[in-house]
N, C-alpha and C positions, 0 to 999 in steps of 0.2 A: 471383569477380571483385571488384574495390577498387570500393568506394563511391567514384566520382566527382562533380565536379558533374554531369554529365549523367543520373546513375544514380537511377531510383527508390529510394527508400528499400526495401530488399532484401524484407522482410517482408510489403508491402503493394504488388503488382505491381500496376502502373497499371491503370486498366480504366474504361471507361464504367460511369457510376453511374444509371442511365438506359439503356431501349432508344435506339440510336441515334434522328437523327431522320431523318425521309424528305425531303430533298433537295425541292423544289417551285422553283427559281432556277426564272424565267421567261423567255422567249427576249429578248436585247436589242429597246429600241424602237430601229426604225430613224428616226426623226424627232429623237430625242435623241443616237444616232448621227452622225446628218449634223449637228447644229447642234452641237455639239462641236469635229468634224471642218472644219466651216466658221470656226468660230473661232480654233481652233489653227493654222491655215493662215492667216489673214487676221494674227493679229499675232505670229508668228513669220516672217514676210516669204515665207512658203515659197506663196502664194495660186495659183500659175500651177501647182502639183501636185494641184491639191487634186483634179479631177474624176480622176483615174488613184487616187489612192489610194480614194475615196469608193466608184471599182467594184471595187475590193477589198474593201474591206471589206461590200460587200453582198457579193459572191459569198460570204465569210464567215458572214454570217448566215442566208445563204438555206442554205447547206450546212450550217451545227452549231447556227444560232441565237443563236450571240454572234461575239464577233471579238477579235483580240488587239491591243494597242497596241503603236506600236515604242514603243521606249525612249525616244525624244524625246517621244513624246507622252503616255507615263506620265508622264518628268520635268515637263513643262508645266501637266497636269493635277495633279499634286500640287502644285505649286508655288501654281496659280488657285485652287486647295481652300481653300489656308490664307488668299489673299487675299479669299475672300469668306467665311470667319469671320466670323460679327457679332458673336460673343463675344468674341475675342480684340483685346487693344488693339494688340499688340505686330508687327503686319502690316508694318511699312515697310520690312522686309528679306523681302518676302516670293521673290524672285526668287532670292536664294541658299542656299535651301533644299538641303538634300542628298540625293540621290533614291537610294535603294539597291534596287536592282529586286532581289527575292530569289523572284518568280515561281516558279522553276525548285525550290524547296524546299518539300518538301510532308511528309517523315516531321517526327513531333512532335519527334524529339530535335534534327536539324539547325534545327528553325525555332525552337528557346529557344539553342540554339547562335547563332543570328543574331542572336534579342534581345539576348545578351548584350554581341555581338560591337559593336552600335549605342550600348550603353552606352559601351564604351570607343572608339567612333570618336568618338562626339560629344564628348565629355571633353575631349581637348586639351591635357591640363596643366592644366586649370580654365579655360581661353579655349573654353567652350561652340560647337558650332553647331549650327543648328536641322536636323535628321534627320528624314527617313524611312526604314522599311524596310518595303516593298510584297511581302506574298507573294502567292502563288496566287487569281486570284479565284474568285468564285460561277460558276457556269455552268451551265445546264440539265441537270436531271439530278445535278448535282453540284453537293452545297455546299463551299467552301472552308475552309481553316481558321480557329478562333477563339481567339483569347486572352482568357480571362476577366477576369484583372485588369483593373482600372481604369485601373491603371498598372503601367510595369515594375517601380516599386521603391515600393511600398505598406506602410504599418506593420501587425503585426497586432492585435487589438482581440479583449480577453477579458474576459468575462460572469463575473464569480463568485459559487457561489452565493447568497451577501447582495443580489446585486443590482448591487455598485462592478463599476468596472470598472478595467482594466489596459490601456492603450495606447491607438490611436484606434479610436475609437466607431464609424467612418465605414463601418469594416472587420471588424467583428465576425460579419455573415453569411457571407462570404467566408474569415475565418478558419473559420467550424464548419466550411464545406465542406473545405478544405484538411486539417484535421484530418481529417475521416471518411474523405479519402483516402490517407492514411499520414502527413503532415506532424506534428512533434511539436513546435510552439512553445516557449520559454523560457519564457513567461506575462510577458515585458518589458515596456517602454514602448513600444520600438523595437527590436523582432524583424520582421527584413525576412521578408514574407511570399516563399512558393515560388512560382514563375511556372508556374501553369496554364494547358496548352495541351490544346488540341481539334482532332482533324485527323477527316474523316467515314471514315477506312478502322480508325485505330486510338484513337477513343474518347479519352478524357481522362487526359490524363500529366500528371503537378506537379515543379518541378525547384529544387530549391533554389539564390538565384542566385549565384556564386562572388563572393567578398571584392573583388575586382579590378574588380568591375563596377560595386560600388557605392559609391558618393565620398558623405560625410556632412561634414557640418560641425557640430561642435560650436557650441552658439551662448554668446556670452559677452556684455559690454558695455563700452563702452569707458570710462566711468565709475565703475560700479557693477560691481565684483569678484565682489560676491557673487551674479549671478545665473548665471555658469560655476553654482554649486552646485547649481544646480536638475536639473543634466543634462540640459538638453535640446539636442537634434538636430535635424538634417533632412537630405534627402539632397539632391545639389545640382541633378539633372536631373530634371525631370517629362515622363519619357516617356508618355505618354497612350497606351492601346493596346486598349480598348474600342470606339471609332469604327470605321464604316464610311468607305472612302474611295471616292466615286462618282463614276464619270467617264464622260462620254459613254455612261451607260447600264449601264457596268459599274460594278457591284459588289463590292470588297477588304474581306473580314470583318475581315482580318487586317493589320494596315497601322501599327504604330506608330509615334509622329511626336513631338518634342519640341523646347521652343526653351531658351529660358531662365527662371527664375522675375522674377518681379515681387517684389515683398520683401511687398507686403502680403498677398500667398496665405498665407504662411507665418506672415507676423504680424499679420496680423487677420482669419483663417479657421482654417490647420490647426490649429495652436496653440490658439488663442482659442474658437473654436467652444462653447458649454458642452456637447455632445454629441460633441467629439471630446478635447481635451486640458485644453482650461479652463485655461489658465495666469494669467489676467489676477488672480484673486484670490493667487496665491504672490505674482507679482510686486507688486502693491499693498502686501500687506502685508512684503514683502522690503525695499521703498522708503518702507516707515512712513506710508503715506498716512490719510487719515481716511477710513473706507470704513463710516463711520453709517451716511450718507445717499448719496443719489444724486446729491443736489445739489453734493456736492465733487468729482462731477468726477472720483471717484480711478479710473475704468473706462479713460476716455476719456486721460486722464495714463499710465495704465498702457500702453495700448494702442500710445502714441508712441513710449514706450520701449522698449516690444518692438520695433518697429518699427527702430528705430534698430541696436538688439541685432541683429536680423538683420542688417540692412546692413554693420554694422563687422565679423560674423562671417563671413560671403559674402567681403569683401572681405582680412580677415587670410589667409582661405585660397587666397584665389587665386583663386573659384570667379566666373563671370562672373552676375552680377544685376542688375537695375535696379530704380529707385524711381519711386514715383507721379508725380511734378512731372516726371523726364526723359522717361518714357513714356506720357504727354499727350502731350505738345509733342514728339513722334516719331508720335503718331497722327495729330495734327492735318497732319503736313508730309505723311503717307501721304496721308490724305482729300484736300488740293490738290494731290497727283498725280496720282490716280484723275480728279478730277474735271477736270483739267488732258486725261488721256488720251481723256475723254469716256464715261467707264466710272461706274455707281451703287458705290457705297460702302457694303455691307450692316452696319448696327450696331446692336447691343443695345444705349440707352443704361444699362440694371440692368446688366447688365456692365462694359460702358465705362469710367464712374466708379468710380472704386476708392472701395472700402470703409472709407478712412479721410481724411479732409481732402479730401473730395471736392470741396466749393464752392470748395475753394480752386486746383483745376486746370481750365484750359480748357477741358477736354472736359462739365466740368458744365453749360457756357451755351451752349446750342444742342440742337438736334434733330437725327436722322439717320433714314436712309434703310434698311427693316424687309426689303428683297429677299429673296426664298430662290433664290440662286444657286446652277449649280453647270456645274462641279465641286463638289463640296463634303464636310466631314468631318460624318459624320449621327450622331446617338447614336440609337437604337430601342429599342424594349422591351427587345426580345433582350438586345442589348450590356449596357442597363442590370440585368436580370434576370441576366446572370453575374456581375456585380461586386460584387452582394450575395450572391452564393454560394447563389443558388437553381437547385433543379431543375425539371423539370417535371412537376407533380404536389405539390409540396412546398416552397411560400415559404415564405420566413422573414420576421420583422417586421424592421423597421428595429432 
């Protein structure tokens, strides 16, 4: 058979690396049930149905222990997920979110078939939009499926033995696992990692993701010529696929979701990071800076310019982004909505303020409100404990 993108690498036949686990999803609460259920109906206008569907879905529960959402009320709950984010600043479109209900897909090869398929919905031509794709949930007796990545299109990150390393840092545990499962990396900067998937009938499959899914942007500057030379990349959509999505009690292991990047994730984290790319000493010394001492500044000078590099690159391609100072003053108009509806507005201010020129946007002067709401997208051990490419029995250090 031809090696497709779907196809495990021939050699190394997918297989749980690990006895499976034993399933333990516990029966929905019905208290988080109904106050979900009461919600969804109160501002969706739909309130005069609400006691007719509420004894549905108890006879639901009292007969299998969970219950299934229609599709209006998936879409709702995914949608309230990302508005009560406290991390996220970028909420003020939280309403036209994209809800791909993919419930019904449960073999591992159809559901990397779907992640792909979300890469290229969302895409657009480079006019981004923010996506879900909702598979199968938990349910008693049965766990759902998991995507280990972090994200759908993650760099891989290699150890060599001196110690240096090759690509990002972030991803290094995550790359040994992928390798022990047949994946055979370039040893690059930016060798897109295989998307491993986990379904509980058939164990852990890895799929390398086809050319077409993934949109990268070369980053260049629009002044300075020579930092194109450095070869540095990024790809344009941050599909997040780690998270749980919880709604009314139910549980989606598997639920990928993505909007668009901010410019400073990429230039003053992935990039920047000294544990993941470290670029701010190239670029310093590429721009001739004085980099003695600490005191000239050349870090913080460096750091704008990358900055900058990202935005004119994002934008030469076509690819949709936004900057720190536009997505403030979009968070701030979000919060007098919310608080306009009569609704709390959950925020991490360590989130909120971005990472670079922070005092200088409006989201720096002020306080917000710490709720754990939900709907909501949850990270767990678990989640966290795949995306370094640990098993059980056998962590890896950072």
């Amino acid at each position: 058979m031809a090696h497709t993108a779907l196809d495990p690498h021939p050699a190394y036949p997918p297989r749980p690396s690990y006895p499976p686990r034993t399933p333990h999803a516990p029966a929905v609460d019905r208290a988080e049930a109904r106050k979900f259920t009461e919600d969804f109906h109160r501002e969706t206008g739909a309130a005069a149905a609400l006691e007719d569907r509420w004894q549905e879905i108890a006879r639901q529960i009292d007969t299998t222990g969970t219950y299934v959402h229609t599709g209006a009320e998936l879409t709702w709950g995914a949608r309230v997920a990302w508005r009560n984010s406290a991390r996220c600043i970028g909420r003020l479109y939280w309403n036209s979110l994209a809800v791909r209900d993919r419930r019904e897909v449960h073999r591992t090869d159809d559901i990397a078939a779907e992640c792909f398929q979300h890469l290229r919905a969302t895409w657009r031509g480079g006019r981004i939009r923010p996506t879900i794709t909702v598979f199968a949930p938990d349910a008693p007796g049965r766990r759902g499926p998991r995507i280990w990545n972090e994200q759908l299109i993650r760099y891989a990150g290699y150890v060599h033995p001196d110690g240096t390393l090759a690509g990002d840092g972030r991803n290094t545990g995550i790359t040994t696992y992928a390798t022990e499962l047949g994946w055979q990396g370039r040893g690059g900067r930016f060798d897109v990692l295989p998307l491993i998937v986990e379904s509980p009938d058939e164990g852990v499959h890895w799929y390398p993701l086809p050319s077409d899914a993934v949109r990268e942007v070369a980053i260049g500057h629009p002044e300075i010529p020579e930092v194109a030379d450095l070869g540095l990349r990024w790809h344009a959509v941050p599909a997040i696929s780690n998270m749980r999505l919880e709604i009314g009690g139910i549980s989606y292991g598997a639920a990928p979701f993505n909007g668009w990047y901010l410019e400073t994730e990429i230039g003053a984290r992935n990039l920047v990071d000294a544990d993941r790319y470290n670029v701010l000493p190239l670029l310093a010394h590429l721009m001739g800076l004085d980099m003695s001492s600490e005191r000239t500044l050349w870090r913080d000078r460096a750091l704008v310019e990358l900055n900058r590099a990202v935005l004119h690159s994002f934008d030469a391609a076509g690819a949709t982004i936004t900057d720190h100072h536009v997505e403030s003053e979009r968070f701030l108009r979000h919060l007098r909505r919310e608080e306009d509806a009569g609704r709390v507005c959950p925020a991490d201010w360590s989130w909120i303020v971005p990472p670079v020129s922070g005092g200088l946007t409006p989201v720096y002067h002020r306080y917000y409100d710490e709720a754990d709401l939900r709907p909501a997208f949850v990270l767990d051990e678990d989640g966290a404990r795949r995306a370094r490419g640990e098993t059980p029995g056998a962590p890896r250090l950072p």
